[in-house]
OpenMM code with the backbone's topology and positions (N, CA, C; nanometers):
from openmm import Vec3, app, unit

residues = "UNK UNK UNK UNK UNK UNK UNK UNK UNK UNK UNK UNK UNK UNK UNK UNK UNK UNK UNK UNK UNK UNK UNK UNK UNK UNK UNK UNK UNK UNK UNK UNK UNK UNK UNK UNK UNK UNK UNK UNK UNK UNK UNK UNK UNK UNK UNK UNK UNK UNK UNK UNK UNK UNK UNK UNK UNK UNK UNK UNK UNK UNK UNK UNK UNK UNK UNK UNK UNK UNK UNK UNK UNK UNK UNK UNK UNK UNK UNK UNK UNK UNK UNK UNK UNK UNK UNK UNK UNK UNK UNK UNK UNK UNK UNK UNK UNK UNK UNK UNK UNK UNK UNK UNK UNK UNK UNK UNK UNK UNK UNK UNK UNK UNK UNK UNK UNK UNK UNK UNK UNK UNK UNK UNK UNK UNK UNK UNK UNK UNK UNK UNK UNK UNK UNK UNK UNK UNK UNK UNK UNK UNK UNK UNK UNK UNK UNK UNK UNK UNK UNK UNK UNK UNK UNK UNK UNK UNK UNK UNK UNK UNK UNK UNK UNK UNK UNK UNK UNK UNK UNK UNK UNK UNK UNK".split()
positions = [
    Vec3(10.1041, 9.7091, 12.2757),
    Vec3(10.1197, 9.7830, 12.1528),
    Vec3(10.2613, 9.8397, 12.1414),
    Vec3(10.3565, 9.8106, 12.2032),
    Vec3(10.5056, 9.8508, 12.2060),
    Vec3(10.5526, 9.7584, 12.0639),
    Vec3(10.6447, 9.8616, 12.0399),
    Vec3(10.7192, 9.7523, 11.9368),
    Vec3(10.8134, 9.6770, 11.9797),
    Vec3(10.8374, 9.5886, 11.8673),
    Vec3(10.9611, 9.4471, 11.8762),
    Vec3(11.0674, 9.5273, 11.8782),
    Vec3(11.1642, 9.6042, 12.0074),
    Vec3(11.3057, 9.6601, 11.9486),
    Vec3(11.3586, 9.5743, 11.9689),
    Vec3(11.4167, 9.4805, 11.9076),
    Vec3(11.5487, 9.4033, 11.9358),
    Vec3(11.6704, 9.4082, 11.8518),
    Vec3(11.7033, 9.4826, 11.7822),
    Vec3(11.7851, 9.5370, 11.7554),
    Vec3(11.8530, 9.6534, 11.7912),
    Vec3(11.9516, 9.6575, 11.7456),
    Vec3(12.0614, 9.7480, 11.8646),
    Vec3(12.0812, 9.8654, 11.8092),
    Vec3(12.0350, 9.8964, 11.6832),
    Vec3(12.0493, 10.0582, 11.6456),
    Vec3(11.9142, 10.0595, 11.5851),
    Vec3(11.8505, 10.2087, 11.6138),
    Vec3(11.7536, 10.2964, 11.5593),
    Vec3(11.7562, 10.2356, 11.4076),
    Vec3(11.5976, 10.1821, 11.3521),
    Vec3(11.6085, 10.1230, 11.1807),
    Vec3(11.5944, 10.2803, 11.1295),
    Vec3(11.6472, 10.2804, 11.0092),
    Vec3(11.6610, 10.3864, 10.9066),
    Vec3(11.5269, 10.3934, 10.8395),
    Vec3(11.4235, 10.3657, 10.8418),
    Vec3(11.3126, 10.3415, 10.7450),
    Vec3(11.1898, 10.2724, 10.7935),
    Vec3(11.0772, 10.2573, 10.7135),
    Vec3(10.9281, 10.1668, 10.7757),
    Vec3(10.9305, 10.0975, 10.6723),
    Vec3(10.9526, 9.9645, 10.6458),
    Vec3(10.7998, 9.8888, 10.5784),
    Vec3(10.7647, 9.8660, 10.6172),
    Vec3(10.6292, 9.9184, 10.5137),
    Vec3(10.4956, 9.8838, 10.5737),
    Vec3(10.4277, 9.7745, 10.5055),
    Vec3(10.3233, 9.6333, 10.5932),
    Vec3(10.3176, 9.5685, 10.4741),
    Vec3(10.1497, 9.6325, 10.4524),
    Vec3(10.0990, 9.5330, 10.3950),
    Vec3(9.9680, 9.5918, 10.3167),
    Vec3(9.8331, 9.6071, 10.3868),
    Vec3(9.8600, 9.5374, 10.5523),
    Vec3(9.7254, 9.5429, 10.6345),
    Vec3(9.7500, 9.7070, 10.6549),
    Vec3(9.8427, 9.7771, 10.6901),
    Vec3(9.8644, 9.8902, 10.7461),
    Vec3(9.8139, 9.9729, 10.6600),
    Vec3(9.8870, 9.9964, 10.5433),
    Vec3(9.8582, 10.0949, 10.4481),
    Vec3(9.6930, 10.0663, 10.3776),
    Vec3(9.6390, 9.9492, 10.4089),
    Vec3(9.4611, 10.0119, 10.3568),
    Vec3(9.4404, 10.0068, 10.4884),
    Vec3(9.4191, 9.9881, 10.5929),
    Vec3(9.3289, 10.0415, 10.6819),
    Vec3(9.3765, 10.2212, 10.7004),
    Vec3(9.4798, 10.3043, 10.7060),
    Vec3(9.5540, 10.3841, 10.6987),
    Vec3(9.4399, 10.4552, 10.5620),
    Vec3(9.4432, 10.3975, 10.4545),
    Vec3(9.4056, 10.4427, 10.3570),
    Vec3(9.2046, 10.4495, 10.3619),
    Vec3(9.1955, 10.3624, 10.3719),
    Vec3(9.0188, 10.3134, 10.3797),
    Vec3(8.9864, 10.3842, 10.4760),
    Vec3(9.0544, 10.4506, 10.5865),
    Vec3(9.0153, 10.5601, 10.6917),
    Vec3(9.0090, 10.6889, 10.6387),
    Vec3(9.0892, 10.6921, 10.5205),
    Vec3(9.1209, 10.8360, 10.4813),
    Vec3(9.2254, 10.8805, 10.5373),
    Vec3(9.3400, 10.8558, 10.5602),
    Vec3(9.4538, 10.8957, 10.7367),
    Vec3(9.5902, 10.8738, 10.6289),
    Vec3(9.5789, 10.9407, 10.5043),
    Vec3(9.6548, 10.9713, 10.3980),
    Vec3(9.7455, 11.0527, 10.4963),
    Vec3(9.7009, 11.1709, 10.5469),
    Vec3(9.7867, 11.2637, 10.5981),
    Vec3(9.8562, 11.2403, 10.7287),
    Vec3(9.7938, 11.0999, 10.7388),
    Vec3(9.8612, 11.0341, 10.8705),
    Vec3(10.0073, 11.0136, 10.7930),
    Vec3(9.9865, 10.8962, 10.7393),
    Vec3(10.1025, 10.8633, 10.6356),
    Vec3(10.2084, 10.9369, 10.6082),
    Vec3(10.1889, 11.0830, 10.5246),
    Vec3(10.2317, 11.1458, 10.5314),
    Vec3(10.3717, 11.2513, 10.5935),
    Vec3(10.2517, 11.2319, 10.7431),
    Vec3(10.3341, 11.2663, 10.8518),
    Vec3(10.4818, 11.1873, 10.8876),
    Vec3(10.4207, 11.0561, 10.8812),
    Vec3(10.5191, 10.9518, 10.9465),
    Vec3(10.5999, 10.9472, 10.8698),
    Vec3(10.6323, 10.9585, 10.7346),
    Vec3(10.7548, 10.9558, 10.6629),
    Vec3(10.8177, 11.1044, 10.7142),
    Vec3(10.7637, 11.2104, 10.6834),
    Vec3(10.8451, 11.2911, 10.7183),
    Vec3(10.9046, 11.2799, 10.8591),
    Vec3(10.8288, 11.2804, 10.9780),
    Vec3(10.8742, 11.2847, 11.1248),
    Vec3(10.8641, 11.1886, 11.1836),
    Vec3(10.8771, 11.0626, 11.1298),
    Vec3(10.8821, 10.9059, 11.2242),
    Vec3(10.9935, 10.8495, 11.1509),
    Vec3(10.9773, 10.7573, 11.0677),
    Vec3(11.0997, 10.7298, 10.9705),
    Vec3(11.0291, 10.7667, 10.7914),
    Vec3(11.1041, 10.7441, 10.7117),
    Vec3(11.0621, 10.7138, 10.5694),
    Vec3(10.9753, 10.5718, 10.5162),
    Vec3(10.8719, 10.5852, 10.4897),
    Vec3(10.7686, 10.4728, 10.4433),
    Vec3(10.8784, 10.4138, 10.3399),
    Vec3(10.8450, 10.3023, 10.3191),
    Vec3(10.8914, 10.2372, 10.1958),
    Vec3(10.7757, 10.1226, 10.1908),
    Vec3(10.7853, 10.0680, 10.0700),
    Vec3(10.6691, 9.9662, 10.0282),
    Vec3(10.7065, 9.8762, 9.9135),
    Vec3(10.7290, 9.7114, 9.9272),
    Vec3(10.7568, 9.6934, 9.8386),
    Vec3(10.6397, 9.7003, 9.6695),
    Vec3(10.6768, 9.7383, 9.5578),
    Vec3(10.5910, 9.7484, 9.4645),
    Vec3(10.4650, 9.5995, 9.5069),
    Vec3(10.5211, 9.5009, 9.4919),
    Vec3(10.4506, 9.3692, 9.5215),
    Vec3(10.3467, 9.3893, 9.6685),
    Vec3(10.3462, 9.4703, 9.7258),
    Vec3(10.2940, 9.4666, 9.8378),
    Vec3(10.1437, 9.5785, 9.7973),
    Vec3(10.2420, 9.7365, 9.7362),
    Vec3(10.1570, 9.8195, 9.7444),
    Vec3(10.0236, 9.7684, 9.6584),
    Vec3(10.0539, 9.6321, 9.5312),
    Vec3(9.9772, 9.6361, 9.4750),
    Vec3(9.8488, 9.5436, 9.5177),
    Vec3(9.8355, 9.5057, 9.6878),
    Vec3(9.7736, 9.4637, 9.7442),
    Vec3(9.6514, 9.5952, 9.8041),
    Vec3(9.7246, 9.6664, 9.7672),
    Vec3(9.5951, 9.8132, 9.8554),
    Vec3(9.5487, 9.8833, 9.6930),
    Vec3(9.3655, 9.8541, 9.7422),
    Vec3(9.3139, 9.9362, 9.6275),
    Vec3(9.3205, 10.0468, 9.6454),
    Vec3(9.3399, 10.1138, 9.7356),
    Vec3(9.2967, 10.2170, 9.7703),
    Vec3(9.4666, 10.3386, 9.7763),
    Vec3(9.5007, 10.2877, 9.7177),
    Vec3(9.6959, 10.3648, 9.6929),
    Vec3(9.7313, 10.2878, 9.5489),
    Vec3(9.8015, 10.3965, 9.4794),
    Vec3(9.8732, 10.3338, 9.3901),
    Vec3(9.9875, 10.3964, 9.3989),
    Vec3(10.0954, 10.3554, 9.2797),
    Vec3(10.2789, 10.4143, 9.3071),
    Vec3(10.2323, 10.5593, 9.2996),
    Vec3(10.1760, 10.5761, 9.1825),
    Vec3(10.2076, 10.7743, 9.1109),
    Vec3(10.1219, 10.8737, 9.3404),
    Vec3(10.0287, 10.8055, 9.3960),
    Vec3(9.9329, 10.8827, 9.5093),
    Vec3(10.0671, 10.8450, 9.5898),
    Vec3(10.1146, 10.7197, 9.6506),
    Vec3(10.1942, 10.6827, 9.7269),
    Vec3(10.3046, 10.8248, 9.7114),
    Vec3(10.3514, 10.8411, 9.6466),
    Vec3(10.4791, 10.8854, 9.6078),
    Vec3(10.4328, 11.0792, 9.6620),
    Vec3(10.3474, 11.0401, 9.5796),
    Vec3(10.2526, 11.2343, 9.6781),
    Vec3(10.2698, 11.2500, 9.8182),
    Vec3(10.2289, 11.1408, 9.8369),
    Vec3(10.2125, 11.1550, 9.9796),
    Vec3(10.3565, 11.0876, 10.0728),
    Vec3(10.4654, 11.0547, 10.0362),
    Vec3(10.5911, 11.0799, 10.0537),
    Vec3(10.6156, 10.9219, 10.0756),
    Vec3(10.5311, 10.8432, 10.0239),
    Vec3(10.5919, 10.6946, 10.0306),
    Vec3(10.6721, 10.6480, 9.9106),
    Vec3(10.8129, 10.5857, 9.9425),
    Vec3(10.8266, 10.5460, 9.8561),
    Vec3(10.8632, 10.4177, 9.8038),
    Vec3(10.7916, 10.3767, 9.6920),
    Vec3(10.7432, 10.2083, 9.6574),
    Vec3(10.8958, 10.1732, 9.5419),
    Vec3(10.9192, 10.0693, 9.6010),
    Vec3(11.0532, 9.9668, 9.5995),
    Vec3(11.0342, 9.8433, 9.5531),
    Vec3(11.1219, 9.7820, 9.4391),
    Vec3(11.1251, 9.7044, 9.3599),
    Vec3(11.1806, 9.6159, 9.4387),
    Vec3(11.1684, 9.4593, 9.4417),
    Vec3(11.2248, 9.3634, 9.5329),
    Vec3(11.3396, 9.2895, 9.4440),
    Vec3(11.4679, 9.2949, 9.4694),
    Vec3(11.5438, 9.2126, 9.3784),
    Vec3(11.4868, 8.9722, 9.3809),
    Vec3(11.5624, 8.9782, 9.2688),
    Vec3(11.5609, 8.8212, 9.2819),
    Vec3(11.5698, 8.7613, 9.3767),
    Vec3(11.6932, 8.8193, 9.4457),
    Vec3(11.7681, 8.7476, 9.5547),
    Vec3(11.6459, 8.7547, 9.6787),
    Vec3(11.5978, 8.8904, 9.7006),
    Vec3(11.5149, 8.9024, 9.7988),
    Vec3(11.3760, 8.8387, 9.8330),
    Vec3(11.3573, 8.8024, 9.7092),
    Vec3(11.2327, 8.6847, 9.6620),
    Vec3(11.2971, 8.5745, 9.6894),
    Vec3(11.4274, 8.5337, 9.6449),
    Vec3(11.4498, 8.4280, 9.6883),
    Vec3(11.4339, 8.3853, 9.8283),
    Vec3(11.5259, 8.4535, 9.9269),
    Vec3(11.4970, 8.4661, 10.0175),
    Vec3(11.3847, 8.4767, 10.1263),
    Vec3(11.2820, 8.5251, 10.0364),
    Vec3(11.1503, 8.5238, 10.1266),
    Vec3(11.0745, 8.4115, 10.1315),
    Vec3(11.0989, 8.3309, 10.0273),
    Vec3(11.0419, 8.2219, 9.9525),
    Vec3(11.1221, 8.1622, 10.0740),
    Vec3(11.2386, 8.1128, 10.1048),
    Vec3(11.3122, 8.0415, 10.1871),
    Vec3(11.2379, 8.0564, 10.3013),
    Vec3(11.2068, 8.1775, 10.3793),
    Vec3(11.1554, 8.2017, 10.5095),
    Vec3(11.0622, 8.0622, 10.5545),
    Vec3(11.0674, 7.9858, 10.6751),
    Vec3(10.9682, 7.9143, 10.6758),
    Vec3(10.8787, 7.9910, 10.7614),
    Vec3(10.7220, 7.9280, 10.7746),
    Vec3(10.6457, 7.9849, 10.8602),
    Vec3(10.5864, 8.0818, 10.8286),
    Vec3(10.4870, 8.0788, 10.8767),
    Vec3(10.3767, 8.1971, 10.8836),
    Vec3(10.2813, 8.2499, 10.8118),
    Vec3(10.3415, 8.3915, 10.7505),
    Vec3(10.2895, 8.5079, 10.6842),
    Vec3(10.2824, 8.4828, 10.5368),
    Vec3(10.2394, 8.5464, 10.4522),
    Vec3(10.2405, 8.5184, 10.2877),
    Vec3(10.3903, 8.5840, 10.2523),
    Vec3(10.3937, 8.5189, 10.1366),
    Vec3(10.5084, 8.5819, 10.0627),
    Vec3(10.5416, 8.7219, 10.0317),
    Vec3(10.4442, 8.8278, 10.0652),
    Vec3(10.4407, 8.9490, 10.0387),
    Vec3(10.4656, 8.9706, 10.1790),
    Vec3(10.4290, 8.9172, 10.2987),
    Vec3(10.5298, 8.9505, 10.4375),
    Vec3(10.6035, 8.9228, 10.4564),
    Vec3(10.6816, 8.8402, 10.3889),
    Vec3(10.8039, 8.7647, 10.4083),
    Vec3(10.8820, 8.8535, 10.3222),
    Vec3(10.8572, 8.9386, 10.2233),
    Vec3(10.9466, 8.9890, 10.1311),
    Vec3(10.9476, 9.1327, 10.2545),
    Vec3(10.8469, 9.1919, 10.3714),
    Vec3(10.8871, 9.3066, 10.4041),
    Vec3(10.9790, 9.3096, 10.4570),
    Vec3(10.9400, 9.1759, 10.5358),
    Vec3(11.0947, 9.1171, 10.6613),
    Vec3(11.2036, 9.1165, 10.5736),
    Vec3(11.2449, 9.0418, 10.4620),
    Vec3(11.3657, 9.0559, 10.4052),
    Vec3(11.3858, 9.1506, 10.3821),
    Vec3(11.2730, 9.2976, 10.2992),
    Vec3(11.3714, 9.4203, 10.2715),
    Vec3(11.3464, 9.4773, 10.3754),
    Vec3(11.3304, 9.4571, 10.4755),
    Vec3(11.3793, 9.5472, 10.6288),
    Vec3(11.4810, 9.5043, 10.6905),
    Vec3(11.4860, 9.3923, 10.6697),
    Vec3(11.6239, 9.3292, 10.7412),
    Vec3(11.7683, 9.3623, 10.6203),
    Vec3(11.7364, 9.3840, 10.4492),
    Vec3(11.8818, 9.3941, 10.3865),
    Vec3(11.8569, 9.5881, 10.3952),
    Vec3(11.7792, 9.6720, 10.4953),
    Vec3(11.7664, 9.8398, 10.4150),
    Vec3(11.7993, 9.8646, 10.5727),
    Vec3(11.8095, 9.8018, 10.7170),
    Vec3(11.8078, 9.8242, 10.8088),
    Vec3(11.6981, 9.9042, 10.8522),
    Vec3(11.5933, 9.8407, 10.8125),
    Vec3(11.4497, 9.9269, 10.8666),
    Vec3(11.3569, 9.8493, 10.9679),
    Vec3(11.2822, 9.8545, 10.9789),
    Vec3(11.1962, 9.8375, 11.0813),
    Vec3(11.0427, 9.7936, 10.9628),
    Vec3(10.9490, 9.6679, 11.0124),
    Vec3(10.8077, 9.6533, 10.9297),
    Vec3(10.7275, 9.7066, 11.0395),
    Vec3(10.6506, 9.7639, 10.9760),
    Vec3(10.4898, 9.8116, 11.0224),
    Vec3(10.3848, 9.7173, 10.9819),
    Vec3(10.3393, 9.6521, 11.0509),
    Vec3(10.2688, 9.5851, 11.1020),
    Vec3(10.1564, 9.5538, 11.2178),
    Vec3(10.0266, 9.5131, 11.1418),
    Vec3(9.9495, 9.4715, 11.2240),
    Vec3(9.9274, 9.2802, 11.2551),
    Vec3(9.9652, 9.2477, 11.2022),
    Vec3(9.9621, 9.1150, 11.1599),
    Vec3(10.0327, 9.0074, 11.3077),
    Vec3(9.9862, 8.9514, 11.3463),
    Vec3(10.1505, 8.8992, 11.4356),
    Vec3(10.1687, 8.7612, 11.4157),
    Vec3(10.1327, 8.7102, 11.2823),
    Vec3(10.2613, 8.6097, 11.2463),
    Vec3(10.3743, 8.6857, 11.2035),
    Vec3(10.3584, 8.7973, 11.0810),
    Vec3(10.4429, 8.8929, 11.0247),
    Vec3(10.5782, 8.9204, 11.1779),
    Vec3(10.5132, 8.9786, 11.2801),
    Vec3(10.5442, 9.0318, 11.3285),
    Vec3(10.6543, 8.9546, 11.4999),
    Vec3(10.6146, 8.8182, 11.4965),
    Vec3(10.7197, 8.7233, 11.5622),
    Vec3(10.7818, 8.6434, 11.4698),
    Vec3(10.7770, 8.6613, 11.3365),
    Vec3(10.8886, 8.6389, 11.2547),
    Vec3(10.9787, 8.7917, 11.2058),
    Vec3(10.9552, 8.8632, 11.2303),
    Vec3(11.0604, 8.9847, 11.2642),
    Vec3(11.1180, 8.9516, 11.3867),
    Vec3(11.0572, 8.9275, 11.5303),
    Vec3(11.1082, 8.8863, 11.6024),
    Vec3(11.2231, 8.7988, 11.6166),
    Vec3(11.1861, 8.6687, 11.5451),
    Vec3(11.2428, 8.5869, 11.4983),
    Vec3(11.4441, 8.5950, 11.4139),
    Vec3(11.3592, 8.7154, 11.3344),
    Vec3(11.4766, 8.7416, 11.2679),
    Vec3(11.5742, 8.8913, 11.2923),
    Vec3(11.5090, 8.9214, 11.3894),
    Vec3(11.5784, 9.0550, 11.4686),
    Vec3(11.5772, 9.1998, 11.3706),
    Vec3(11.4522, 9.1851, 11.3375),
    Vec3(11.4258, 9.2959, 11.2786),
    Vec3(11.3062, 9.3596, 11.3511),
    Vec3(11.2931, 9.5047, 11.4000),
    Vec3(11.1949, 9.5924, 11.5269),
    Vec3(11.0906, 9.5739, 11.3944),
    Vec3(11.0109, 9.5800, 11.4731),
    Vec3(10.8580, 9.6357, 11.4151),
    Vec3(10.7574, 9.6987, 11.4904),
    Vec3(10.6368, 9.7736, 11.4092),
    Vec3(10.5704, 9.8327, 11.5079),
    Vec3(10.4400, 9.7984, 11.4481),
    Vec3(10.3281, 9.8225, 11.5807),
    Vec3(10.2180, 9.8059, 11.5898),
    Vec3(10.1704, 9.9109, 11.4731),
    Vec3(10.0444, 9.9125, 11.3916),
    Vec3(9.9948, 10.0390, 11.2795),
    Vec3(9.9674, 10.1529, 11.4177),
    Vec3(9.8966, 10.1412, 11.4900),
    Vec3(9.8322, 10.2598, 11.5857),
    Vec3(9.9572, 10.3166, 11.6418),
    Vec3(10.0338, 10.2406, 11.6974),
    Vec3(10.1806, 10.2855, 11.7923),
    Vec3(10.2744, 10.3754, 11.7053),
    Vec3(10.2491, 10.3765, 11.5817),
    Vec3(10.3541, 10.4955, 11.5003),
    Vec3(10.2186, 10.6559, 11.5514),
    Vec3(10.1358, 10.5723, 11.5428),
    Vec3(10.0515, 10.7500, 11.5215),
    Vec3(10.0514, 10.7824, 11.6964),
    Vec3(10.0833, 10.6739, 11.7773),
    Vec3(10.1501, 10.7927, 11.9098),
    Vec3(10.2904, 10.8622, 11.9262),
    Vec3(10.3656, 10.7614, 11.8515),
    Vec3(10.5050, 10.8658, 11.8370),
    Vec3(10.4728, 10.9874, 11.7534),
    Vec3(10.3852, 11.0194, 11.6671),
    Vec3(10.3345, 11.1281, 11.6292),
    Vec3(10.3344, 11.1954, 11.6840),
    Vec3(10.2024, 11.1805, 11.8059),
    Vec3(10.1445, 11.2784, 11.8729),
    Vec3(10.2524, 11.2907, 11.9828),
    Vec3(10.3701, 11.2210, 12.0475),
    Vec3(10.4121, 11.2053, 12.1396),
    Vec3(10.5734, 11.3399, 12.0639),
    Vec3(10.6013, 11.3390, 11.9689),
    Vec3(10.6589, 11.4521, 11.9064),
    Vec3(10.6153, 11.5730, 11.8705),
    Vec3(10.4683, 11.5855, 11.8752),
    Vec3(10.4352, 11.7211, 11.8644),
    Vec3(10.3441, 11.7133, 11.7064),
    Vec3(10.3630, 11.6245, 11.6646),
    Vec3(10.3490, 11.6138, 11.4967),
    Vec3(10.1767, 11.5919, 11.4505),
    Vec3(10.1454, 11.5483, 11.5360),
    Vec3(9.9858, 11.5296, 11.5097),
    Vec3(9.8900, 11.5715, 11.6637),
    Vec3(9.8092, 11.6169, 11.6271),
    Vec3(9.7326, 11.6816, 11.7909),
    Vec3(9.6391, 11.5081, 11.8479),
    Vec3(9.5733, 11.5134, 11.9281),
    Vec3(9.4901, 11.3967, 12.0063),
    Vec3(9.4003, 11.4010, 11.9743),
    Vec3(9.3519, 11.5023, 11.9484),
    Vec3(9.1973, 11.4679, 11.8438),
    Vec3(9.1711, 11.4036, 11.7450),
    Vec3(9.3165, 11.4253, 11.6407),
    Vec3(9.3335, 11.3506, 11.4892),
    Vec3(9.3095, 11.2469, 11.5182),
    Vec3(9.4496, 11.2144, 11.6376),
    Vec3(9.4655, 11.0739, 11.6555),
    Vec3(9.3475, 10.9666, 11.7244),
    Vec3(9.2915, 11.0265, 11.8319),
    Vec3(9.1679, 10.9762, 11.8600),
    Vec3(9.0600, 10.9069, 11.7316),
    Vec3(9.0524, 11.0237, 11.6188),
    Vec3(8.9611, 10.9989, 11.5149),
    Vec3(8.9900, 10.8864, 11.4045),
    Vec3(9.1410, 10.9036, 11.3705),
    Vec3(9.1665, 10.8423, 11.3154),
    Vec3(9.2137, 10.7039, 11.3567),
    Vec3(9.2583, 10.6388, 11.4878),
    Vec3(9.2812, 10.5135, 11.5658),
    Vec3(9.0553, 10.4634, 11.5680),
    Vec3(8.9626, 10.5224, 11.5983),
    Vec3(8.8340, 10.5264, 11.5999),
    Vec3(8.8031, 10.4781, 11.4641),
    Vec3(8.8436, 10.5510, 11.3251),
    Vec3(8.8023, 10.5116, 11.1495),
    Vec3(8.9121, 10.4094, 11.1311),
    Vec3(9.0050, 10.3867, 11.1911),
    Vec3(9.0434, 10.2378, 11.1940),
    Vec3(9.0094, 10.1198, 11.1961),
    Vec3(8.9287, 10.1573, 11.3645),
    Vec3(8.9207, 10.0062, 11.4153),
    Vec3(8.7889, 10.0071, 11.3786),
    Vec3(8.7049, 10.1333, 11.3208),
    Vec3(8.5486, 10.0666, 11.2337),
    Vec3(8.5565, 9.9612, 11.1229),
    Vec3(8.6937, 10.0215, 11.0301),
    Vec3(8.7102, 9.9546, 10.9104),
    Vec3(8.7969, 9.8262, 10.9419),
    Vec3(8.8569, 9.7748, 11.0236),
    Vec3(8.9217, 9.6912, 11.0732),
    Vec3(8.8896, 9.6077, 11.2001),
    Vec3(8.7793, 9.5702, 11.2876),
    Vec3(8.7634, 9.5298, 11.4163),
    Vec3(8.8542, 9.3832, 11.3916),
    Vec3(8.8906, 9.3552, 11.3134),
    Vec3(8.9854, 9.2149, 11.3307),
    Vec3(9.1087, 9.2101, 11.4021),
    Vec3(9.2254, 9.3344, 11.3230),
    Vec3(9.3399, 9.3431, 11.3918),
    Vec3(9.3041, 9.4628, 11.4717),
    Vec3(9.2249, 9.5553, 11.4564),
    Vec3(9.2589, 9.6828, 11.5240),
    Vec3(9.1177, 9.6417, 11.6619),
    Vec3(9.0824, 9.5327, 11.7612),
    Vec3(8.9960, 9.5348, 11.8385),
    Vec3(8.9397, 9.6152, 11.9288),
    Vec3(8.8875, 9.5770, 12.0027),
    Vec3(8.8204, 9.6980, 12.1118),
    Vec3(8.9216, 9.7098, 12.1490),
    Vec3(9.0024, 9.6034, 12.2483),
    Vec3(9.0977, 9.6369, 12.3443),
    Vec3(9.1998, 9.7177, 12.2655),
    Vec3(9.2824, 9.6571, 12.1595),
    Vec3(9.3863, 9.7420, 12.1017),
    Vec3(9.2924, 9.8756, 12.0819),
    Vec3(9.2045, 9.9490, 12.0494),
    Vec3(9.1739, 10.0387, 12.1045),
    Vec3(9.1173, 10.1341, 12.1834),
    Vec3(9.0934, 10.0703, 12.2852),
    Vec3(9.0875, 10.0712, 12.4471),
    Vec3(9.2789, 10.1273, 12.4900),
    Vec3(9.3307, 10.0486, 12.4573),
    Vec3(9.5047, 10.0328, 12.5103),
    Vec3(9.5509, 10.1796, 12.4128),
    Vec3(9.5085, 10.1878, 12.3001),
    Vec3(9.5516, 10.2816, 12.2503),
    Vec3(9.5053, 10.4515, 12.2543),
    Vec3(9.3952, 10.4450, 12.3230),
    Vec3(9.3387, 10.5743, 12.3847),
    Vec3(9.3730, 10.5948, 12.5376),
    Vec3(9.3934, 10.4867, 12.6031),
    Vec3(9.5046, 10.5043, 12.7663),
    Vec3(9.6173, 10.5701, 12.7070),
    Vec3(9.7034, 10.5040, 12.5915),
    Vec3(9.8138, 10.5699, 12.6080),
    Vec3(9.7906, 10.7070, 12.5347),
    Vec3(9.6907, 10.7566, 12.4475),
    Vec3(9.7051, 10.8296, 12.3886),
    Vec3(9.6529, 10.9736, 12.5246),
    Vec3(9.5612, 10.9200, 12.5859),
    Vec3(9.5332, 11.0136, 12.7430),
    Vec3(9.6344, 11.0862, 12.7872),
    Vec3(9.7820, 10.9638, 12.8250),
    Vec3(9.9127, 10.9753, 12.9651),
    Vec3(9.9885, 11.1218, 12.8113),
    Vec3(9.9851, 11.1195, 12.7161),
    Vec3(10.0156, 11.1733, 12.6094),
    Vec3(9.9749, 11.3116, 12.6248),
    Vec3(9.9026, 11.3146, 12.6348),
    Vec3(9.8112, 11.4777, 12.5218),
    Vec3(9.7982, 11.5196, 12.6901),
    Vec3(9.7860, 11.4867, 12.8082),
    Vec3(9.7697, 11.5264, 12.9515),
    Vec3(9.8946, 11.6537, 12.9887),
] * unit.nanometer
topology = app.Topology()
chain = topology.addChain("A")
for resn in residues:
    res = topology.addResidue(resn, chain)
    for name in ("N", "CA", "C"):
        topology.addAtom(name, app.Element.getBySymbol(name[0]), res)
């Protein structure tokens, strides 16, 4: 559950693509969200992406301190170019993380060895909410509950083991 750093400076920002933000959302873990823009990096989302989650729209996103981003031509173009993998709405996060110097949030891992690929960090959805707790920013109980209303609403990407692995580390943490 470590992220892809392979890049050589700290990214300025998160996209996130759209597995993250509804399981995040369908948990209720709004105030997770929240958090992480203020004390992890700044959410960003492309508009095309957010409009993949029923459960967020721009005017709630924006409350809760995300903020949703228009994709130029060029950047469509570009994603469209990407070969491999992920849909066109992951391919557009990788491009605007790679032209905003940010980092994608991600559960996905085609998404996420084509960041590799293209030397842009990314992180696991659960692994931002331990830098949370690992700053002081969210207590181990939240996080326990909310990594738990995750992987109910999600057992695909979020499995036993990923959360099995993610309550070890969340233990060596809150100890």
């Amino acid at each position: 559950m470590e992220g892809t750093r392979v890049t050589s400076q700290r990214p300025v920002l998160l996209i996130s693509d759209a597995c993250v933000l509804i399981d995040f959302c369908k948990a209720g873990c709004h105030d997770i969200l929240s958090l992480v823009s203020r004390h992890i990096l700044p959410i960003h989302v492309p508009f095309v992406v957010l409009k993949e989650v029923d459960h967020l729209d721009k005017g709630k996103a924006e409350r809760i301190g995300i903020t949703v981003v228009e994709v130029t031509v060029t950047q469509i173009q570009e994603a469209t170019a990407v070969r491999g993998g992920p849909s066109q709405q992951d391919r557009l996060c990788l491009i605007v993380a790679k032209d905003s110097g940010g980092a994608v949030w991600s559960n996905d891992k085609k998404l996420r060895a084509l960041c590799k690929e293209h030397g842009v960090t990314s992180y696991w959805g659960l692994e931002i909410i331990l830098l949370l707790v690992k700053g002081n920013h969210l207590d181990g109980k939240r996080a326990h509950e909310a990594a738990t209303l995750i992987h109910k609403i999600d057992p695909h990407y979020i499995t036993t083991e990923v959360l099995e692995d993610f309550f070890r580390k969340l233990t060596v943490l809150i100890k």
